[in-house]
KOLZA-459914 format. One record per residue (C-alpha): chain; x, y, z. Coordinates in steps of 0.1 Angstrom, whole numbers. Example, Ala and Ser with C-alpha at 12.3 -4.5 7.8 and 13.67 -1.06 7.14 Angstrom:
REC  kette      X      Y      Z
REC      A    123    -45     78
REC      A    137    -11     71
***
This chain:
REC  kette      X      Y      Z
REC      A    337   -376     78
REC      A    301   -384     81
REC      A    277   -376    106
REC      A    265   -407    114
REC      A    231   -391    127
REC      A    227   -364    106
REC      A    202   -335    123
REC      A    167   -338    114
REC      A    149   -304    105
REC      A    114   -304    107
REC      A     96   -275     94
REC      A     69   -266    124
REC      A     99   -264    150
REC      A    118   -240    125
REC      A     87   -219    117
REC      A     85   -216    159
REC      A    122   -209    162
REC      A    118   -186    135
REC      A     88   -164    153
REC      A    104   -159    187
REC      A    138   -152    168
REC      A    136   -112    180
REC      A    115   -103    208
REC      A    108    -66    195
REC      A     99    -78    162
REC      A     76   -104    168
REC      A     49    -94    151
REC      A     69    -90    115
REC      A     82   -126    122
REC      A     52   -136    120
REC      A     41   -122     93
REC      A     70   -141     77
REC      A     62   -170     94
REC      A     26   -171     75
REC      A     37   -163     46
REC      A     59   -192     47
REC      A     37   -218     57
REC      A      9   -209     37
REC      A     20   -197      2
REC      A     60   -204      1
REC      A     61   -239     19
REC      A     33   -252     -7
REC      A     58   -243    -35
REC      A     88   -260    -23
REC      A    107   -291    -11
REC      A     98   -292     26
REC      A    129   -309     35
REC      A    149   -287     18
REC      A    131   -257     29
REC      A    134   -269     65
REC      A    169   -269     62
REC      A    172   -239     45
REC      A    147   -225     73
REC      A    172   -239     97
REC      A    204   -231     92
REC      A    188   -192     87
REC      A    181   -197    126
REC      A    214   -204    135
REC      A    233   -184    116
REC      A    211   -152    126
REC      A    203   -161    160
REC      A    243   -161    164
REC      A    241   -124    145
REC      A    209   -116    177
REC      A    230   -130    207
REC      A    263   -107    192
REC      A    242    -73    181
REC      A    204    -71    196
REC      A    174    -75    181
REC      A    179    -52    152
REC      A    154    -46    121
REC      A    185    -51     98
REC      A    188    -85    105
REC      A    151    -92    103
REC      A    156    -77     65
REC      A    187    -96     60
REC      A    169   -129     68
REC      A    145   -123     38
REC      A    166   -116     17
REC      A    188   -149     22
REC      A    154   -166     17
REC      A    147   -151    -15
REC      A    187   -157    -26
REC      A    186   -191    -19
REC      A    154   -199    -31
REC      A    165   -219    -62
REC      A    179   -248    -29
REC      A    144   -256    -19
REC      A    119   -241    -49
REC      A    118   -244    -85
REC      A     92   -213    -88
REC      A     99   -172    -82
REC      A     89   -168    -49
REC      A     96   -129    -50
REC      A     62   -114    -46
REC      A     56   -135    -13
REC      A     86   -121      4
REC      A     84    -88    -13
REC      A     55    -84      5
REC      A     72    -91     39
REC      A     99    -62     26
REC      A     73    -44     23
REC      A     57    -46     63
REC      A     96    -43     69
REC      A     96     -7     51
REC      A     67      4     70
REC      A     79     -6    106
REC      A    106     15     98
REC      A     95     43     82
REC      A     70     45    115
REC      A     96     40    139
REC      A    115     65    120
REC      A     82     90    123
REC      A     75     84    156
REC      A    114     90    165
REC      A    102    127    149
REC      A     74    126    170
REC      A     91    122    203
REC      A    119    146    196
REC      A     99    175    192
REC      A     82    167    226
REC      A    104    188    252
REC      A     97    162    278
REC      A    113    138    262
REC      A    138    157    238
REC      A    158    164    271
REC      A    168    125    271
REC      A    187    128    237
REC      A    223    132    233
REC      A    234    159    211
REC      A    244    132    186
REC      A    218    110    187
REC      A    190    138    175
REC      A    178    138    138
REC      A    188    159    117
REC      A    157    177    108
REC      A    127    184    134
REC      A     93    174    126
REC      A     85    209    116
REC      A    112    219     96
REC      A    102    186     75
REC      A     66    202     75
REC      A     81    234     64
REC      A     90    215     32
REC      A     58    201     30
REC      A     36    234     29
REC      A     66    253      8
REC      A     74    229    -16
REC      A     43    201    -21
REC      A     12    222     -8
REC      A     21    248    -28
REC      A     13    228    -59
REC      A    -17    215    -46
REC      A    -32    224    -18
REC      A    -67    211    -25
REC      A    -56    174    -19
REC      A    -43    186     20
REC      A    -72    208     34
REC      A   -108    211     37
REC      A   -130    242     32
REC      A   -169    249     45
REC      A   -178    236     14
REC      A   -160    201     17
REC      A   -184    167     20
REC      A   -161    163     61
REC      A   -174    197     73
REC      A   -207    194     60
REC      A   -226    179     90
REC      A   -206    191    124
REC      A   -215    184    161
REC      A   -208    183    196
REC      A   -220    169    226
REC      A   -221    175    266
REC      A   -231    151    299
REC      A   -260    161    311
REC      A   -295    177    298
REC      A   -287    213    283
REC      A   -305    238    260
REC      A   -287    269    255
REC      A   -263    271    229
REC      A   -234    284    251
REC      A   -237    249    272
REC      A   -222    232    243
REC      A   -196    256    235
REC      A   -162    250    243
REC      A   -155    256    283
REC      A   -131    290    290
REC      A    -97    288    302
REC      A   -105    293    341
REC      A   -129    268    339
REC      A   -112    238    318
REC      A    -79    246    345
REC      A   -100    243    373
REC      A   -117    211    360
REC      A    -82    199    354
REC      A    -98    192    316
REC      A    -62    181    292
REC      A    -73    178    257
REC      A    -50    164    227
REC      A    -46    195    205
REC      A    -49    225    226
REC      A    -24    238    253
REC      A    -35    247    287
REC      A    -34    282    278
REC      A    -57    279    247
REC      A    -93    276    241
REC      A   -104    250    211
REC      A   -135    238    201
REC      A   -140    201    199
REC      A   -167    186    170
REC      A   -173    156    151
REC      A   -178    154    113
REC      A   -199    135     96
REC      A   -208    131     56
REC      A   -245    124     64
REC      A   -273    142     80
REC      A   -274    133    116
REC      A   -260    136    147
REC      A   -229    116    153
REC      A   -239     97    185
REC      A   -214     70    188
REC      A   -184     90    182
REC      A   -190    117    207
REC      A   -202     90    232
REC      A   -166     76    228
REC      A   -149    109    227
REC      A   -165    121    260
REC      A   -159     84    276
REC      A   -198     80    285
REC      A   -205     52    308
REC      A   -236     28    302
REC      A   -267     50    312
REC      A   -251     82    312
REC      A   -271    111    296
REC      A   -253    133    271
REC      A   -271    166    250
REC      A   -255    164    213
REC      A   -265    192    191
REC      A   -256    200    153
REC      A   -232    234    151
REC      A   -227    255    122
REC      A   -198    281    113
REC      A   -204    317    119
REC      A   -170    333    114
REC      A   -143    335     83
REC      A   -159    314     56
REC      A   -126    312     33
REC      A   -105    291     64
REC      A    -86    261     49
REC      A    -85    227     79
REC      A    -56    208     72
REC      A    -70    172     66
REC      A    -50    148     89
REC      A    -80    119     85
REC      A    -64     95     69
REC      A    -76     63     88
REC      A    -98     49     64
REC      A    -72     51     36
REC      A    -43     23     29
REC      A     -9     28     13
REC      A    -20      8    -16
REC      A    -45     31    -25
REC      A    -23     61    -24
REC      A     -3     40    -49
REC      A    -30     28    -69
REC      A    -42     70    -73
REC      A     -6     75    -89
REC      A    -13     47   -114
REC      A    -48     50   -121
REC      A    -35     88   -132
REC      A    -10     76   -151
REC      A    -28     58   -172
REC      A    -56     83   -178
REC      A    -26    104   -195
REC      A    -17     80   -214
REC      A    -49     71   -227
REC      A    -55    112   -232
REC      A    -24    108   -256
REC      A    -36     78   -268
REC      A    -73     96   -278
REC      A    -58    123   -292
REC      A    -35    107   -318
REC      A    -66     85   -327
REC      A    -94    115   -335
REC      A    -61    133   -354
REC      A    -62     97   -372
REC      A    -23    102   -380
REC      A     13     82   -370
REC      A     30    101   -342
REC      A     64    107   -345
REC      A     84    105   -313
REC      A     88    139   -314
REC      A     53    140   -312
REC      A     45    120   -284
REC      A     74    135   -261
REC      A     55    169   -273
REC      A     23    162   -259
REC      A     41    151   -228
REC      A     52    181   -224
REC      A     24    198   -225
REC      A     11    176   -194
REC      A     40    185   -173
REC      A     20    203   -149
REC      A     -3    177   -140
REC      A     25    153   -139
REC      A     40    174   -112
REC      A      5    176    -93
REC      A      8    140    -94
REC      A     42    136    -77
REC      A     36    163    -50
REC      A      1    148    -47
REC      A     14    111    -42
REC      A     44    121    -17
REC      A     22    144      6
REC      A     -5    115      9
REC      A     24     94     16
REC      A     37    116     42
REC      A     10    124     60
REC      A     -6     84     63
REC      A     29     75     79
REC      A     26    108    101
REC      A     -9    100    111
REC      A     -4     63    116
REC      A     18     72    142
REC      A      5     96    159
REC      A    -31     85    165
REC      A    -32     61    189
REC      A    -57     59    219
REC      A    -47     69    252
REC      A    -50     46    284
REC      A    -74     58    306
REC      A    -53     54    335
REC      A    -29     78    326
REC      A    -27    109    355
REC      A    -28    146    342
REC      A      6    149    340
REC      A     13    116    325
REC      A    -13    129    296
REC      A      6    162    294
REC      A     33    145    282
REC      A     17    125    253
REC      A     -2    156    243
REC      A     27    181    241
REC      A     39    171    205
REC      A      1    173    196
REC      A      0    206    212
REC      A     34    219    199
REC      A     19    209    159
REC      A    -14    229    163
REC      A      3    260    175
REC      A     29    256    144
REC      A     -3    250    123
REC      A    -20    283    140
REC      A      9    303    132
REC      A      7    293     93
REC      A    -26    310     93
REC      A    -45    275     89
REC      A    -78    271    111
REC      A    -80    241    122
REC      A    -74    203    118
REC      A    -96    171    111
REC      A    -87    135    125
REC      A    -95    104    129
REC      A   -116     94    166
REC      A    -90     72    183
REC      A   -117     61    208
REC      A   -135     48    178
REC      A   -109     29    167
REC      A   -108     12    204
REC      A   -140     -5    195
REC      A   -133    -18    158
REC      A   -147     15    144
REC      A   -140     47    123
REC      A   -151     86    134
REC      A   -141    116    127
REC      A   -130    146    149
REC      A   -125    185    136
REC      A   -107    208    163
REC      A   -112    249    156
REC      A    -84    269    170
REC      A   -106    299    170
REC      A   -134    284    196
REC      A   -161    310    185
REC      A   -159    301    148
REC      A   -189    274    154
REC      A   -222    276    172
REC      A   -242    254    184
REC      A   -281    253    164
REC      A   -307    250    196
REC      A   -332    234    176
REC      A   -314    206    170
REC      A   -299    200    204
REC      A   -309    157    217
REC      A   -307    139    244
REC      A   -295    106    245
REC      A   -289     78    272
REC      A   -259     59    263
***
């Protein structure tokens, strides 16, 4: 029998019903929702997309009302899309929604890292059940990072005295100082009694705070943001140098100004420098390479191909890690509420210390408040620095 008023589907209202589909996930709908209207919708039938668009909604807001808003659904509505694309488009649509896959893979790899994150946190560990912890901590994963990839490589993870991130260090204090010991990091007695909770160290260890810098010059901004200065506040910012082991290795945690795509593109720009070694070497030998041939001098690159792999899934590991785990804090959170964010934070440098490393540099989460990038180095040995008096400036914010 036929509908004698068959339903209309109109593309806007699908696109709307589309974005508010899950709650939690509304910022990936979106992203499939742009995608859709501005490089899919352009290469299709609109009235068949719009059905297309709509039965989606109703079949997988029936699948939301019966399960939650769950991530799986969210990927199993893309991948109808691109199944079915042949009903409503003539043209390979699969880069457009691979790229949603894509946003999808990276929501859940961070959930799945932040998930690591939180579980190593005693303050919230305690509301697991047994069953419902991962299998591996965070650092038995890092084990397996340092045995296993840092191992091969361990230039591409830390930075040394001599690295372009250490080169220019400072810090700075409120108020007008001169002495080298005012900037130094405050003692025990005195950051407990100032109720001072800082993001790395624990409140029974002394750490000294800096900023890093590639240029000459004191970096202002960043340890105005750092230090929270208010709008005429006077701060002292001096240079610092290192005065103690000069062969320390700082694991290198700044990854802020670095994508995913770039991490990828390092593998393949690699790649292809082999092959064009190969390629150069056959042509000055000015001879026809056998197969044999080839797979030989292969071979003999095995080692750097290895330092590629390790190379490309340490990166990788360490921009989800950091992604998730640098975010700014609000201001209004009480001492204790802050204790609890930082206890992971705190928990990772002490596993760091006990690997014999020295220290770690990171991003400036503050900076990032305001649409910007900095850079923060914390020493677990607080003397290792000092501060240079002749370079010590005052500044009103």
């Amino acid at each position: 029998m036929r509908t004698l008023f068959p339903k209309q589907y109109d593309m806007i209202s699908e696109l709307a019903k589309l974005e508010k589909l899950m709650p939690s996930y509304t910022g990936l709908l979106r992203k499939l929702s742009i995608v859709i209207r501005n490089k899919v919708w352009k290469k299709s039938d609109e009235k068949r997309l719009a059905v297309v668009l709509g039965s989606c909604n109703q079949i997988f807001k029936a699948l939301v009302d019966t399960y939650g808003d769950q991530i799986e659904i969210l990927e199993m509505y893309v991948e109808y899309l691109t199944e079915y694309k042949d009903k409503y488009s003539g043209y390979d649509l699969s880069v457009y929604y691979n790229s949603v896959q894509a946003h999808i893979q990276i929501f859940k790899t961070q959930n799945l890292v932040k998930e690591h994150w939180r579980q190593i946190n005693p303050y919230f560990r305690k509301e697991y059940a047994k069953e419902d912890l991962l299998s591996k901590d965070l650092t038995e994963i890092l084990d397996d990072f340092f045995d296993n990839i840092v191992r091969v490589c361990p230039e591409e993870f830390f930075v040394t005295m001599n690295n372009k991130k250490l080169k220019f260090l400072s810090r700075g204090r409120r108020g007008i100082w001169d002495k080298k010991e005012d900037l130094a990091a405050p003692s025990i007695e005195i950051a407990k009694k100032n109720n001072i909770i800082n993001r790395w160290n624990p409140p029974d260890r002394r750490y000294l705070y800096l900023t890093g810098k590639e240029h000459n010059g004191n970096d202002v901004e960043t340890i105005s943001e750092e230090l929270r200065a208010k709008t005429g506040e006077t701060i002292t910012v001096a240079s610092f140098k290192f005065i103690g082991d000069n062969n320390f290795k700082i694991l290198d945690l700044d990854y802020e100004t670095i994508t995913r795509q770039e991490i990828f593109n390092f593998v393949e720009d690699y790649e292809k420098n082999q092959v064009k070694e190969i390629i150069s070497k056959v042509c000055t030998e000015s001879y026809v390479p056998t197969k044999n041939e080839i797979m030989k001098q292969i071979k003999l690159r095995e080692n750097k191909t290895v330092w590629l792999a390790n190379t490309f899934v340490g990166k990788l590991l360490l921009k989800e890690l950091c992604d998730a785990i640098f975010v700014p804090l609000d201001d209004n959170l009480d001492n204790e509420e802050k204790d609890k964010c930082y206890k992971s934070f705190h928990i990772l440098a002490e596993y760091l210390e006990k690997r014999g490393y020295k220290g770690i540099c990171y991003p400036s989460t503050r900076m990032r408040l305001i649409g910007k990038t900095g850079r923060n180095i914390v020493l677990f040995d607080a003397d290792s620095a000092e501060a240079i008096e002749e370079s010590f400036e005052t500044f009103v914010k």
